[in-house]
N, CA, C and O atoms as a MOPAC input file, in Angstrom:
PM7 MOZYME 1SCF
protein

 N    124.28400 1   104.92500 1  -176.60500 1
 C    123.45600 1   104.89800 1  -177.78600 1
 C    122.10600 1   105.54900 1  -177.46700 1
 O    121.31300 1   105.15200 1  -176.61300 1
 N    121.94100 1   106.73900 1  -178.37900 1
 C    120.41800 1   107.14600 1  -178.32000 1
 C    119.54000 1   105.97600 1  -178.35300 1
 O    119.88600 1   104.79400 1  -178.32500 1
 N    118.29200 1   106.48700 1  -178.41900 1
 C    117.34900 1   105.19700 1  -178.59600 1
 C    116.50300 1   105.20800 1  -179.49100 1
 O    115.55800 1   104.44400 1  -179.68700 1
 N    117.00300 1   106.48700 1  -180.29200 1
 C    116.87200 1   106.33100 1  -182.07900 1
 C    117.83400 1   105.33200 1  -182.76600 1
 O    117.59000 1   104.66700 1  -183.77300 1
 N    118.79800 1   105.34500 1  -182.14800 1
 C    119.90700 1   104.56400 1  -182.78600 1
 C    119.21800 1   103.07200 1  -182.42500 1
 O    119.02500 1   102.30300 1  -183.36600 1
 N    118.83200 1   102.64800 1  -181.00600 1
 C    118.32100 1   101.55600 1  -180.65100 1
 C    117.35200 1   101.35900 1  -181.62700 1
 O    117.61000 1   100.26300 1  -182.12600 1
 N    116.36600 1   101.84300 1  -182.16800 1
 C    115.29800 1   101.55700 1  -183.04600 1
 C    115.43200 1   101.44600 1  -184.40300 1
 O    114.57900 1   100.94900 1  -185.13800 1
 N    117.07900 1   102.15500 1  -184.94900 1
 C    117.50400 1   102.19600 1  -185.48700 1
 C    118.05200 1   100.36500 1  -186.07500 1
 O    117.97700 1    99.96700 1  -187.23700 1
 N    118.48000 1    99.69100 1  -185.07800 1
 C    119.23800 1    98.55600 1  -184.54000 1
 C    118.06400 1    97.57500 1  -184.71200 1
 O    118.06500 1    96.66400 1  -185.54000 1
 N    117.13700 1    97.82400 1  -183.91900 1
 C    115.63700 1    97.08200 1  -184.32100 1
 C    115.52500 1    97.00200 1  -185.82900 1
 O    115.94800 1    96.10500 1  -186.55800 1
 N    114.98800 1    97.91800 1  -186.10300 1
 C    114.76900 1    97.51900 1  -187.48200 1
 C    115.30700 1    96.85100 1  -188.67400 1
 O    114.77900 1    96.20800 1  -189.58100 1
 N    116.88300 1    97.29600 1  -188.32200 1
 C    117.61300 1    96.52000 1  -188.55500 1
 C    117.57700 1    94.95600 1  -188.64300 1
 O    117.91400 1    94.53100 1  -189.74800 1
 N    117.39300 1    94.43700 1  -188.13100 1
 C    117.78900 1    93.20300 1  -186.73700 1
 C    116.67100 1    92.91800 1  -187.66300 1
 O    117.09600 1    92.54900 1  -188.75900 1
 N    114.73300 1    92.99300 1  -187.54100 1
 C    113.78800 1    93.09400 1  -187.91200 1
 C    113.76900 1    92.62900 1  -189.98900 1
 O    113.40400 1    91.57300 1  -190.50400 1
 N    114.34200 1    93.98100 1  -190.71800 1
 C    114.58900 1    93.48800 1  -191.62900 1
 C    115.29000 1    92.26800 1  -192.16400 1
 O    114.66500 1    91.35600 1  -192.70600 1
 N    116.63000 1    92.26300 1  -192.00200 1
 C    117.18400 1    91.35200 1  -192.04000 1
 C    116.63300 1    89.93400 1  -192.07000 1
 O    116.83900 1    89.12000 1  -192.97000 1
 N    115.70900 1    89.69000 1  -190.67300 1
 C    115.34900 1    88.44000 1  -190.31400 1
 C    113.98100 1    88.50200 1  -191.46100 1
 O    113.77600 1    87.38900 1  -191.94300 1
 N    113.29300 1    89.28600 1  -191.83000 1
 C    112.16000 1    89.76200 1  -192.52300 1
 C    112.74900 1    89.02300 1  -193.99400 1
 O    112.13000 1    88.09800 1  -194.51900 1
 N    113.93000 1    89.53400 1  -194.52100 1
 C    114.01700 1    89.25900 1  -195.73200 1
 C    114.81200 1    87.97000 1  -196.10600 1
 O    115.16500 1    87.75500 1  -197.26600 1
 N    115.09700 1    87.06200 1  -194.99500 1
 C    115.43600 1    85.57600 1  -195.03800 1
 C    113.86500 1    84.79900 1  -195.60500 1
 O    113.85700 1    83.61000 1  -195.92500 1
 N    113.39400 1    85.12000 1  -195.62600 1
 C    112.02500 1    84.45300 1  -195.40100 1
 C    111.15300 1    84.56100 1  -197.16800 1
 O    111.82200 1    85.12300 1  -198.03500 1
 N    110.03200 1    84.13400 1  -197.49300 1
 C    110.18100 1    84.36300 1  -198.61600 1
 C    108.55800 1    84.98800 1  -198.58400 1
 O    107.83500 1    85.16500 1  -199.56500 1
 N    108.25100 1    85.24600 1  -197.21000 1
 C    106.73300 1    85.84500 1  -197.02000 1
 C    106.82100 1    87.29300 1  -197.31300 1
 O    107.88200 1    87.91700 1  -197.30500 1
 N    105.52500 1    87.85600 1  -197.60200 1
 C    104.96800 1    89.29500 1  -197.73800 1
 C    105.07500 1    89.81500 1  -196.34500 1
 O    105.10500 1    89.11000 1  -195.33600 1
 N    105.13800 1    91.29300 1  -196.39200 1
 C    104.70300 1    91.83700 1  -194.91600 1
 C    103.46600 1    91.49200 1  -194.69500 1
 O    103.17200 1    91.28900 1  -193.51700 1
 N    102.51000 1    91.34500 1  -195.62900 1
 C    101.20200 1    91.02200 1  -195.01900 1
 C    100.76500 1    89.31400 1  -194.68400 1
 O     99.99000 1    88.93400 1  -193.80600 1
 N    101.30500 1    88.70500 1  -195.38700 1
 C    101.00300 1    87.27400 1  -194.95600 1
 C    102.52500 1    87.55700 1  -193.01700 1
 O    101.98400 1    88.00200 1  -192.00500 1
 N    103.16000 1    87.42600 1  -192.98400 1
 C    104.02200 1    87.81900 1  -191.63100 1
 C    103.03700 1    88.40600 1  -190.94300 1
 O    102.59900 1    87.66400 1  -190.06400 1
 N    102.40500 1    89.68000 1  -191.01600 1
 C    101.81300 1    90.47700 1  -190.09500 1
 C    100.24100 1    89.91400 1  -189.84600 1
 O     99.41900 1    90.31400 1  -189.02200 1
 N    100.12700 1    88.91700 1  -190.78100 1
 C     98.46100 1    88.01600 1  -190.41800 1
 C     99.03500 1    87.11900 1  -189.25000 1
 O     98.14100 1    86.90600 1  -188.43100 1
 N     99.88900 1    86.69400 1  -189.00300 1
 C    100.17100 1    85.52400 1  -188.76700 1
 C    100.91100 1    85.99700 1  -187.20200 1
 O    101.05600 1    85.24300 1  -186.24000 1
 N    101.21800 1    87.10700 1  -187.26100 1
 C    101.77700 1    87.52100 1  -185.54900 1
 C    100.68400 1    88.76100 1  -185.10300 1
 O    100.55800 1    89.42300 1  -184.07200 1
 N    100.05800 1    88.73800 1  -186.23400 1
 C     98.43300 1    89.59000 1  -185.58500 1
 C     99.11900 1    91.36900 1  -185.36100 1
 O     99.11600 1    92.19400 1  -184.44700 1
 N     99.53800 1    91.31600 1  -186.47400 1
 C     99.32600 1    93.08100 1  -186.66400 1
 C     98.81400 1    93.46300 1  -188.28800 1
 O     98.41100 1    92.71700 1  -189.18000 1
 N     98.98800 1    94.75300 1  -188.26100 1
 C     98.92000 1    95.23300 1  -189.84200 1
 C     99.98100 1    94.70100 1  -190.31800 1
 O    100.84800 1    93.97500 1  -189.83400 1
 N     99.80000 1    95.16500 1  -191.35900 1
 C    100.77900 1    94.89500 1  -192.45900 1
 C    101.68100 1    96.27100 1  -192.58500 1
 O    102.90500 1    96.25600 1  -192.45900 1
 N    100.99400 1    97.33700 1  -192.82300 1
 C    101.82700 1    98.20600 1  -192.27500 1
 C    102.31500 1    98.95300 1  -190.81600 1
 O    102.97700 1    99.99000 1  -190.85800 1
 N    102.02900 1    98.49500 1  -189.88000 1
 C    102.66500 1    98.22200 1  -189.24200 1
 C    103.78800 1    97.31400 1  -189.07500 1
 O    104.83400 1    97.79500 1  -188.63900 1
 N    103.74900 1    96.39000 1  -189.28200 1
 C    104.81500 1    95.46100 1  -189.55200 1
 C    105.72400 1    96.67700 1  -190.17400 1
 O    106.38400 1    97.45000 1  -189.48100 1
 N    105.64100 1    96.70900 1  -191.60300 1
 C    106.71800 1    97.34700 1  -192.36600 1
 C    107.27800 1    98.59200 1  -191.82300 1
 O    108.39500 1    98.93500 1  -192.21100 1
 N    106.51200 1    99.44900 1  -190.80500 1
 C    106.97200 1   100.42700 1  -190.06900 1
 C    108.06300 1    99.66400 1  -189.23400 1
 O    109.24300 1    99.96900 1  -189.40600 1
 N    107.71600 1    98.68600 1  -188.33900 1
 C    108.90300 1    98.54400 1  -187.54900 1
 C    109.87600 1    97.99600 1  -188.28200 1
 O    110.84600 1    97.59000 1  -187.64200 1
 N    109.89900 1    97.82500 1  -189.84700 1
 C    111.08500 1    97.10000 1  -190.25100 1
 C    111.87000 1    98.57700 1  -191.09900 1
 O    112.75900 1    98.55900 1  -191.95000 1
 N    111.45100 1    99.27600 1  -190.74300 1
 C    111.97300 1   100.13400 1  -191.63200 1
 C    112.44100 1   101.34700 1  -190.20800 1
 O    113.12200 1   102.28600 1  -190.62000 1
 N    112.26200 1   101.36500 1  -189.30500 1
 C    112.62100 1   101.90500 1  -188.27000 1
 C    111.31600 1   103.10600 1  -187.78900 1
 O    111.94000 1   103.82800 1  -187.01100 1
 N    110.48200 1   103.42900 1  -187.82700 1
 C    109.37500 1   104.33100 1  -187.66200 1
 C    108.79100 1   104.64400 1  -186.32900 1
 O    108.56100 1   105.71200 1  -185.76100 1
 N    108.54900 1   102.89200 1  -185.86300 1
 C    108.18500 1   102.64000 1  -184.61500 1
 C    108.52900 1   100.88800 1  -183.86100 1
 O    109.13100 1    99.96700 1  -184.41200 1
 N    108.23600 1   100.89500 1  -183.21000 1
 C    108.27400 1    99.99500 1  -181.96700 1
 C    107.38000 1    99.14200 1  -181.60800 1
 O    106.59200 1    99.52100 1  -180.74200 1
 N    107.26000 1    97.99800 1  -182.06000 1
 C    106.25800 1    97.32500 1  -181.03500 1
 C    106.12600 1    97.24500 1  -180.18400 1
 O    107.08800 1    96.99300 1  -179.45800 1
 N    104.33800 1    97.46100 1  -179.44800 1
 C    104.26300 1    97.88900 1  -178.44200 1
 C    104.52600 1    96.61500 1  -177.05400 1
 O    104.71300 1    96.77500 1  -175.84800 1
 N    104.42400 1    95.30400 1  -177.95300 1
 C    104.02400 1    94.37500 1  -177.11900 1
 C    105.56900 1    93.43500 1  -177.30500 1
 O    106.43800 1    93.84600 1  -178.07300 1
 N    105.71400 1    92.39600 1  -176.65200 1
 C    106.91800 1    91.78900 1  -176.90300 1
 C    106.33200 1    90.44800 1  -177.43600 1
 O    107.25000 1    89.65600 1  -177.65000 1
 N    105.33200 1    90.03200 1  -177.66800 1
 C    104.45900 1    88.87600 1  -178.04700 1
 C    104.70100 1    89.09200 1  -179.52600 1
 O    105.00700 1    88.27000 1  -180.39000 1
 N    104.54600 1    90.06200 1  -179.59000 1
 C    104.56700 1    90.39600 1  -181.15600 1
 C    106.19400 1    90.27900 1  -182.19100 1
 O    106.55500 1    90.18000 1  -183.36300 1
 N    106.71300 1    90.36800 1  -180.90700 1
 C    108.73600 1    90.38000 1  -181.75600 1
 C    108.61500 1    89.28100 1  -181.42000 1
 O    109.39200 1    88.71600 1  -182.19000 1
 N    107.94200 1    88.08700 1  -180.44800 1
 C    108.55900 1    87.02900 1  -180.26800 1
 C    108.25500 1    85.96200 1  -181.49500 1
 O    109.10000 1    85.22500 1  -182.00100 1
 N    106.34200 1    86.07900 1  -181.99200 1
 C    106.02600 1    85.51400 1  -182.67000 1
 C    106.60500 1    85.80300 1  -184.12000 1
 O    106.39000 1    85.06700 1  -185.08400 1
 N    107.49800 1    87.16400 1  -184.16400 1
 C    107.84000 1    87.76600 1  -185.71400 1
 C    109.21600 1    86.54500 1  -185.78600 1
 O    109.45700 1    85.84400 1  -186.76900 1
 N    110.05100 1    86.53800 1  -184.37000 1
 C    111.17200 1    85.97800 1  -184.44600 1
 C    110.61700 1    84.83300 1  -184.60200 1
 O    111.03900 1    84.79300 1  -185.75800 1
 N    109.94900 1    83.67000 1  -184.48800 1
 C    109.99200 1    82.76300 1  -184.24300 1
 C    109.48600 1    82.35100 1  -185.94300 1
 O    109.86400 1    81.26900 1  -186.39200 1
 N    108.70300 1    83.20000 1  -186.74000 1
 C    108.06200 1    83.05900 1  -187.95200 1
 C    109.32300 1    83.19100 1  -189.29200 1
 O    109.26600 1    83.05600 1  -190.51400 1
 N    110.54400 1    83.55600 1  -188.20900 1
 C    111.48100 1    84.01700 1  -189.13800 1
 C    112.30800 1    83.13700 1  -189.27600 1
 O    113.08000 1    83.10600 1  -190.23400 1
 N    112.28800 1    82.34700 1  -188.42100 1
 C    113.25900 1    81.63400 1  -188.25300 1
 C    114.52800 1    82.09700 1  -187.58100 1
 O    115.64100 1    81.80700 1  -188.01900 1
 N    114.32100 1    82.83100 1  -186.49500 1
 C    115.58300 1    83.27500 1  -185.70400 1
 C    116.34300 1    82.66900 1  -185.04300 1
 O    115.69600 1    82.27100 1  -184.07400 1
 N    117.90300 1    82.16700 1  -184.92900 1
 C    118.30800 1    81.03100 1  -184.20000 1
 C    118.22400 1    81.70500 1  -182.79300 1
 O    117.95200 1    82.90600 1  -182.78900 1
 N    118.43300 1    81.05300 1  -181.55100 1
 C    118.40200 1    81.53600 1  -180.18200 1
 C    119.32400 1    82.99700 1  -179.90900 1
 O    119.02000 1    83.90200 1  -179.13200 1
 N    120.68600 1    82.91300 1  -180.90900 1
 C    121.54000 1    83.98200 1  -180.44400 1
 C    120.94500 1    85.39900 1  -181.08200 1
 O    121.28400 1    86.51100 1  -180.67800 1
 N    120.19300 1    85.20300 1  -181.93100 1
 C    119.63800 1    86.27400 1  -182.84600 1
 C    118.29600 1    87.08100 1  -181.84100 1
 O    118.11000 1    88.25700 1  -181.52700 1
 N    117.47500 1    85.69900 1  -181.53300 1
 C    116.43500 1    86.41300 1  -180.72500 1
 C    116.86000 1    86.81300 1  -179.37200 1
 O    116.25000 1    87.76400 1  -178.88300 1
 N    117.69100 1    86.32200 1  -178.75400 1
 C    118.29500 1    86.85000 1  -178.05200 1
 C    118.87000 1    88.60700 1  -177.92700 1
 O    118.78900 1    89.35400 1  -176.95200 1
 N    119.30900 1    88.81200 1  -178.96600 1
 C    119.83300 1    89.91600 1  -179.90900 1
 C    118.75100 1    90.84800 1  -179.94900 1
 O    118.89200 1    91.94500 1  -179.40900 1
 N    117.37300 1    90.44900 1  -180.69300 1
 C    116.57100 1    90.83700 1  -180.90500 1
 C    115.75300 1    91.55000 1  -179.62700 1
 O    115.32300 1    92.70400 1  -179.62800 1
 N    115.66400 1    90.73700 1  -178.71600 1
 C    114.81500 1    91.13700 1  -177.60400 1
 C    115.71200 1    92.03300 1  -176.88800 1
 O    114.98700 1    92.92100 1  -176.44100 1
 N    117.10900 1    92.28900 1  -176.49900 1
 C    117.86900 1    93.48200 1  -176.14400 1
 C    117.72000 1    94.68400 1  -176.99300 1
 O    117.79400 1    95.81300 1  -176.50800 1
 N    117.50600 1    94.46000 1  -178.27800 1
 C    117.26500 1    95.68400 1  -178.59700 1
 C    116.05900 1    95.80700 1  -178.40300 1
 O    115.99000 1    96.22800 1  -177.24800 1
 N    114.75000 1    95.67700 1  -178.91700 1
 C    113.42000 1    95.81600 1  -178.33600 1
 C    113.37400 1    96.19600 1  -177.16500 1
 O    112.92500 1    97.33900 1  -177.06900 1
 N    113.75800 1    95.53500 1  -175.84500 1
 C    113.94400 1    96.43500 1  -174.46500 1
 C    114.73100 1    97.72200 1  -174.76900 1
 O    114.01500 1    98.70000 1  -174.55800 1
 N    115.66700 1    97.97100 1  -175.09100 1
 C    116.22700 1    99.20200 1  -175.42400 1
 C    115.46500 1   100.14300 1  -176.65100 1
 O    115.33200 1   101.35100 1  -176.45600 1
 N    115.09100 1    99.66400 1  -177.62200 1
 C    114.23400 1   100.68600 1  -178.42100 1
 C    112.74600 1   100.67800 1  -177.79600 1
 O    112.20400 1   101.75900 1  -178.02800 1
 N    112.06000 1    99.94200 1  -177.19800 1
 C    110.91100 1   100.34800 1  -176.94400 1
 C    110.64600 1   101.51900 1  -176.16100 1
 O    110.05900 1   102.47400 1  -176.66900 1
 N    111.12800 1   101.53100 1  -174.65900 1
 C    110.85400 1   103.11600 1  -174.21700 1
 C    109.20000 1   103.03500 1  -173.98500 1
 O    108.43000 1   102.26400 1  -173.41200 1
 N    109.09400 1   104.26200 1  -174.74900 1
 C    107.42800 1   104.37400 1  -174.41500 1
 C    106.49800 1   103.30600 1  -175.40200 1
 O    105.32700 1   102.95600 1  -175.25600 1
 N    107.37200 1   102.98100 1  -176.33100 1
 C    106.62900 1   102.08300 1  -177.07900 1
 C    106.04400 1   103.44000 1  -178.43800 1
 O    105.45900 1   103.17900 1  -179.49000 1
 N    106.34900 1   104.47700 1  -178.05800 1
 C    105.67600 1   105.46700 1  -179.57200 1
 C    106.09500 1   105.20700 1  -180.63900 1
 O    106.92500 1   104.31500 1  -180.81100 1
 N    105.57300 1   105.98700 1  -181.65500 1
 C    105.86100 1   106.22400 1  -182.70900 1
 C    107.43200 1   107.03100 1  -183.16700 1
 O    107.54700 1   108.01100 1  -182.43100 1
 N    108.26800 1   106.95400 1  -183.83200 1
 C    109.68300 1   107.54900 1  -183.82500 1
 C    109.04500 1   108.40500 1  -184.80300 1
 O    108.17600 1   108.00300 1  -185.57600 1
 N    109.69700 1   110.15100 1  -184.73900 1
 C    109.38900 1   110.84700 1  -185.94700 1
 C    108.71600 1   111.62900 1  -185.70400 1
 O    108.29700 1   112.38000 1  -186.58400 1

């Protein structure tokens, strides 16, 4: 798997858990301390968070069960890379 496809998979993974929830990107992205658009970039596949603090607190705001964040953080190691911007 490229690691477009990996970021691809992120965002994925990202949305999904994003739209269980009944918060805004911006109340989510106050609350794990990014933008708001940022947030919506990584849910839409664009880019990568740079930090893993940041997927942990998104998973944990989402309500991710263990096998999911689990899930979650393999792809994040695999889509992060340099941590850039995709595009």
């Amino acid at each position: 798997m490229s690691r477009i496809e990996h970021v691809a998979r992120l965002a994925e993974q990202m949305h999904s858990l994003k739209s269980r929830t009944n918060r805004s990107y911006a109340s989510l992205a106050r609350r794990i301390g990014v933008s708001s658009s940022s947030l919506h970039r990584y849910c839409r596949g664009e880019s990568v968070p740079d930090s893993f603090e940041v997927l942990r607190r998104f998973g944990r705001l989402c309500g991710a069960s263990p096998e999911e964040f689990s899930e979650l953080t393999r792809s994040w190691a695999r889509a992060s890379g340099s941590g850039a911007r995709i595009g």
